[in-house]
Each structure stands twice: as structure tokens, then as C-alpha cells.
C-alpha positions, 0 to 999 in steps of 0.5 A: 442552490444547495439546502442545509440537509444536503451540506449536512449530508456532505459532512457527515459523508465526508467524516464517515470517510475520513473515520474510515480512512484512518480505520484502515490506517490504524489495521494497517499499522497494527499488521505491521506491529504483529509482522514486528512481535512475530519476526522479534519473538522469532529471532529471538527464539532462533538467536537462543537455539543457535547460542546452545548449539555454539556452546555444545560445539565440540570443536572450531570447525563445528563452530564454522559450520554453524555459523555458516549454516546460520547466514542462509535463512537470514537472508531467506528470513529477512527476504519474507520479512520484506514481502510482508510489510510489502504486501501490509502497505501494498493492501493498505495503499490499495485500500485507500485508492478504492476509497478515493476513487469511489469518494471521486466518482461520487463527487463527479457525479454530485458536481454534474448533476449540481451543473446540470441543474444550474445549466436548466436555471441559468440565463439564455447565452449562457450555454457555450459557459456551461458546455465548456464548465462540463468539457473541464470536469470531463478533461480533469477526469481523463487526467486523473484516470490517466494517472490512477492508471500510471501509479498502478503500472508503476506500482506493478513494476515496482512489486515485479522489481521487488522481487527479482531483488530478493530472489536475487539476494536470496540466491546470492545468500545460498550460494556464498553460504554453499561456498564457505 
């Protein structure tokens, strides 16, 4: 049976996490704000430069030239610009994961030592019910490892995608750029 000290503990765990949690949230976010300042500040700046150079070109054929000269670091800009939040909401999704799986692994072995101990107080006969109670919790934690174990694959295939994507679209922008 469980004590009032130890449901207490359990809350104030529980609430720890959950404070932790959105701690990580809220730095993820606040990355993203300064990734947001830096690239609007920057373009900003750069969208200056490029206005002056338009004004002082001389003739049409400069004023092409500029803009032509303009559209390949766009897309090499916007390509990192990607990579960023990418990695903020990689390292941040990968933040959470760790602490769900340490909270599940935690509570795995809370709940098994709580079996266990009802199994020493329970009645004779009463072992088939808890030797089949331990063989769920061991198949729930095979099915949520297998899981953990496709997001991850998948999380890897979606970053190597990611990638060849914008190589491919940085590449694409060099070579129209290279053309006109």
C-alpha cells in the first residue's frame, strides 16, 4: 500500500519534471527568437547594402548583375536559416525524449517493486495472476523500446533527407545564378 510521504514524493517528482519540461520549452523557444532577430537584423542590413548598390549602379546591365549576384546566398541563407530551427527543435525533441524516457524507466521500476511487494503480500494461487501482471509490463516495455527505436530511425532519415534537400536546393540556386 502506498504512504501519504511516498504519493508526496511522486507529486513533487512529477512537478519537478513537468517545471523541467517546460524550462526546456521555453529555451527552446527563446533560440528560436534569437535564430528569428539575428536572420531579420541580417537581412535587413544586407537588404540596405543591396538597395545603396542598386542606386549607385551606373547602368541596366549592372543593376542585372547585382540582382543575379543577390539570389545565390538567398538561398544558401535560407538553407542554414532551416538547419537552425532544425537543430533547436532536433536538440529540444531530443531533450524531451531523455527526460520521458529516464521518467518511464523510473516508474518501470516503481511499479515493479510495488508488484513485487503486493506478489510477497498476496494470497496463495495467486501467482500465475502476478507472473502474467510482470510479463505485461515486460511486453509494454519491449513495445515502447521498439518504438523509441523507430522514431529515432526515422528521426535520422528525416534529418539525412533534409539534407540532401537543401544541398540540392543550394546547388540549384548556384547553378540558375551561374546561368543568368
Amino acid at each position: 500500500m502506498l504512504t501519504v510521504d511516498q504519493v508526496a514524493a511522486a507529486h513533487k517528482a512529477n512537478l519537478d519534471v513537468a517545471f523541467g519540461l517546460g524550462a526546456k520549452a521555453f529555451a527552446g523557444v527563446e533560440k528560436l527568437v534569437q535564430l528569428n532577430v539575428a536572420a531579420t537584423k541580417a537581412a535587413l542590413n544586407e537588404s540596405a547594402s543591396h538597395a545603396q548598390a542598386l542606386l549607385s549602379a551606373k547602368d541596366v546591365q549592372e543593376v542585372l548583375a547585382l540582382q543575379t549576384n543577390a539570389v545565390q546566398p538567398l538561398a544558401e541563407k535560407a538553407a542554414a536559416y532551416g538547419r537552425h530551427v532544425y537543430d533547436i527543435a532536433t536538440n529540444t525533441s531530443s531533450e524531451f525524449t531523455a527526460a520521458f524516457e529516464s521518467k518511464a524507466a523510473e516508474t518501470q521500476k516503481t511499479v515493479l517493486s510495488y508488484v513485487d511487494a503486493a506478489a510477497k503480500n498476496a494470497p496463495a494461487g495467486s501467482e500465475s495472476a502476478v507472473a502474467m501482471f510482470k510479463s505485461a509490463i515486460a511486453a509494454s516495455n519491449n513495445a515502447m523500446e521498439s518504438v523509441q527505436k523507430v522514431v529515432k530511425q526515422a528521426s535520422e532519415a528525416a534529418e539525412a533527407n533534409l539534407q540532401a534537400v537543401t544541398s540540392t536546393a543550394v546547388n540549384a540556386a548556384k547553378t540558375a545564378s551561374k546561368k543568368r
